[in-house]
C-alpha positions, 0 to 999 in steps of 0.5 A: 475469510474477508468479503472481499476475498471471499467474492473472488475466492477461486481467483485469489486462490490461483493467484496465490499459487501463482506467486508460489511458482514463480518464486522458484530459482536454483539459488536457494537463499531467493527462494527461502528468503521470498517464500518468507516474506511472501507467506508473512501474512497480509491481506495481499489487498492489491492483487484483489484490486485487480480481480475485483476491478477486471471481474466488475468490468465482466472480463472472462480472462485469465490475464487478471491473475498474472497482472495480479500476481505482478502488482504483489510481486513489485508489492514485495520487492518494495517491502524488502526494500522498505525494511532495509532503508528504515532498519525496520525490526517487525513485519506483519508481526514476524522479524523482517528478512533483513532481521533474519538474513542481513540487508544485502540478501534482503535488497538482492532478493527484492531485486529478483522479485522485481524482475521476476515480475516483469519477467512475467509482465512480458508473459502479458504481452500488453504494451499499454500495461506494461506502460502502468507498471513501468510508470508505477514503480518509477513513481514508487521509486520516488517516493522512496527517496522522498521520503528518506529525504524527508525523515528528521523534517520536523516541518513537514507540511500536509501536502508534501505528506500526501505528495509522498503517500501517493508516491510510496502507497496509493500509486500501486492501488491506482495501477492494479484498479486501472490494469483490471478495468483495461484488461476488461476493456480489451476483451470487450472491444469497447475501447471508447469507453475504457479511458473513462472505466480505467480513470474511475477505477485509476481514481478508485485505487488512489483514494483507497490507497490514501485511505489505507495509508492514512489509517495506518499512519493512526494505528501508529499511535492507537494500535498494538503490535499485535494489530498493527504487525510493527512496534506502536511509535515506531514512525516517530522513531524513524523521523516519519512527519505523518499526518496526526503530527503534523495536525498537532504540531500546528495546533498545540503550544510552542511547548508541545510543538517543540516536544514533537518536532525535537523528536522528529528531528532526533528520530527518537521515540523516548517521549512516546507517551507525552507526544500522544497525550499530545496528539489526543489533546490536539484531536490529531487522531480524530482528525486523521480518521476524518481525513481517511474517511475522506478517502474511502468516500472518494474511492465509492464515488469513483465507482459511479462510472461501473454498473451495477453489480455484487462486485461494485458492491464488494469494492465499496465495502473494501473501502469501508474495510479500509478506515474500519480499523480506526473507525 
């Protein structure tokens, strides 16, 4: 067990036997196909964002643990949705539900995840939280079909790549960190200060999404399928522009930028081999650990604003966690 999951271990328990019970529906295809994706394995990183981010704020609630089960709830949903658009084959190491059972089960599934999760949403009955989640995934959305607009655009820039992330990754991170913090603040009563708690922990979220989102954008060219759960090349293979790309298509010859942006535009993986001996040439790689080191920093300084605590402790470390994969 990681420290982070160790430091909210009987929460993170009840949220996960949270997530189980409401998967429950009399169709039985949503319940073996979200029982599936669900129990695939992950480290369910979001939800422990939301405990550690109410429980370092000394909120004494229960609410933490419904609002976490949500935010892995719409988590999910978008994963299922995910693998349809990019025809994805591998997940978390295991065949994708739309491997296993088509990719009109798949969406219609996510669909009752989704609602699902507000369904239970409504159970909080929290106006101002529910605004963060209806905001989230609207923005998630869009990330969603920005970045299918973008697949086989070879001139991607570095903004437009963050642009994205934020949308499909780091937004979900900075609901779950501001949601715990005004969860907190609600109980306390202190409402003067909760704007300033849920911007840091809203910041907190954000930068370590970016992190994570960096990070795992490096294993596609670094890591193996048995570390990263997905086949290695495979974002070059759907036409994904990400960062050690982009770094290394402006600093490499005409040559070797046309080797990158022809593939992109093909959406082919076939010269897998030359484009890395590429990017390591270019010091892409080195580049893009830096960038999400970067990130994790931003995330430790965004908790200057909480007290002093075990659990402020915890959420530094799972920053650290974050690029100690690639590090």
């Amino acid at each position: 067990m990681l420290p982070f999951h160790k430091a909210v271990e009987s929460d993170f328990s009840a949220v996960n036997d949270l997530i189980v019970a409401n998967l429950h529906s009399n169709v039985g295809l949503v319940e073996n196909i979200g029982h599936y994706i669900v129990g695939s394995g992950g480290k369910r990183l979001r939800p422990v964002v939301v405990l550690l981010s109410a429980l370092a704020n000394g909120y004494k609630g229960k609410q933490h643990l419904t609002m976490a089960a949500v935010i892995e709830f719409i988590h999910t949903a978008t994963l299922l949705h995910d693998d349809v658009v990019d025809v994805s084959a591998l997940r978390r190491g295991r065949e994708t539900a739309n491997n296993q059972w088509g990719n009109a089960p798949s969406v219609l599934v996510g669909d009752f995840i989704y609602s699902r999760a507000f369904q239970m949403l409504v159970s909080v009955g929290d106006m101002p939280i529910m605004g963060v989640i209806a905001d989230a995934t609207n923005v998630i959305s869009e990330g969603e079909v920005q970045q299918m607009g973008n697949a086989g655009n070879s001139a991607i820039d570095e903004a437009t790549y963050y642009e994205v992330i934020y949308r499909k990754t780091a937004k979900l991170f900075e609901a779950a960190g501001r949601i715990g913090a005004m969860l907190a603040a609600k109980e306390s009563g202190n409402l003067d200060s909760d704007t300033v708690i849920s911007d840091a922990m809203a910041a907190y979220g954000k930068h370590l999404g970016l992190a994570f989102q960096v990070a795992d954008d490096v294993l596609d060219y670094q890591g193996d399928s048995e570390e990263t759960g997905k086949n290695v090349g495979d974002d070059l293979a759907e036409g994904k522009m990400t960062l050690p790309l982009i770094h290394a298509r402006d600093h490499l010859d005409e040559e070797q930028k046309q080797l990158i942006c022809s593939a992109i535009e093909s959406k082919s993986a076939e010269h897998f081999e030359k484009i890395l001996a590429a990017v390591r040439q270019s010091s892409s790689l080195d580049y893009s650990v830096a960038q999400a080191q970067r990130q994790a920093e931003l995330a430790k300084q965004s908790l200057a604003q909480l007290p002093d605590s075990e659990l402020k402790i915890v959420l530094a470390g799972l920053a650290d966690f974050a690029v100690s994969r690639v590090s």
